[in-house]
Structures are given as structure tokens and as C-alpha cells.
N, C-alpha and C positions, 0 to 999 in steps of 0.2 A: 220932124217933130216941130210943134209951134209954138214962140218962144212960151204962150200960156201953159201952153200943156206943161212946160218946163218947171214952171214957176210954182206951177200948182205942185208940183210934183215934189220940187225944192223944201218949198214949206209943209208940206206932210211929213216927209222927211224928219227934218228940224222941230215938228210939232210932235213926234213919236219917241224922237232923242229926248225931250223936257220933261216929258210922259214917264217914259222909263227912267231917268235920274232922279224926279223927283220922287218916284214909289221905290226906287230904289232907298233913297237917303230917308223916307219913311221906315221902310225896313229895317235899315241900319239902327237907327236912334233908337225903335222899339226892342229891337234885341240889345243893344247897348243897359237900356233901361229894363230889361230882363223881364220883359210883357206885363209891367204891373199894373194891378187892378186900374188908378187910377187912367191910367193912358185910354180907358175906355174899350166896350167889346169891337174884337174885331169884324169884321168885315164879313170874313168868312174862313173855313180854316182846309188848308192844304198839305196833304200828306202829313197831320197834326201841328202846320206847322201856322199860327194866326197871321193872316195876311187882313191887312190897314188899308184901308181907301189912302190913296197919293194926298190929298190934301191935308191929310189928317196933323202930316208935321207942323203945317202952319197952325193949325189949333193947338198944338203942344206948345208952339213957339212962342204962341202968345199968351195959354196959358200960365207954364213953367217959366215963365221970363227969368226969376228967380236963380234959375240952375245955369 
């Protein structure tokens, strides 16, 4: 294996882990905040359950700075 292949491979990796923490800690904060209207519609919904685009927290963040 050549160290590119490695490297590419490295950072997928590490780009998949920030992917899923960061729609992770979206999920969290929206159920935390118990799916209210304002947090906006979601994304699309999973075994009833509303699933948020990952970026979404940063829109909360900055909106809700307040909380």
C-alpha cells in the first residue's frame, strides 16, 4: 500500500468520525429540546423518529445563543 493510498484513506476515516459526531450532537440537542416547532422541519423522518441535517446545530447555535 502507497503511503497516498494511506493517507487518503486516513482522512476519510477522520472525515466520517466529524460526520457522525457532529449529526450525532444534532440529534442530541434536538431531542434535549424535545423537537420544538421552532428548531425547524426536519429533514426527514425515521421510524417516526425526526432526523436534522448535521449542520443544523450550528444554525441553532447561532440562532438560540440566548440558551
Amino acid at each position: 500500500m502507497t503511503p497516498t493510498k494511506l493517507l487518503i484513506g486516513q482522512i476519510a476515516v477522520v472525515c466520517a468520525i466529524v460526520i457522525i459526531g457532529v449529526w450525532t450532537a444534532t440529534q442530541w440537542c434536538a431531542q434535549m429540546l424535545t423537537y420544538q416547532t421552532p428548531l425547524g422541519a426536519p429533514w426527514f423522518l425515521f421510524a417516526g423518529w425526526p432526523i436534522y441535517k448535521p449542520w443544523k446545530l450550528f444554525e441553532w447555535w447561532f440562532h438560540f445563543d440566548a440558551y
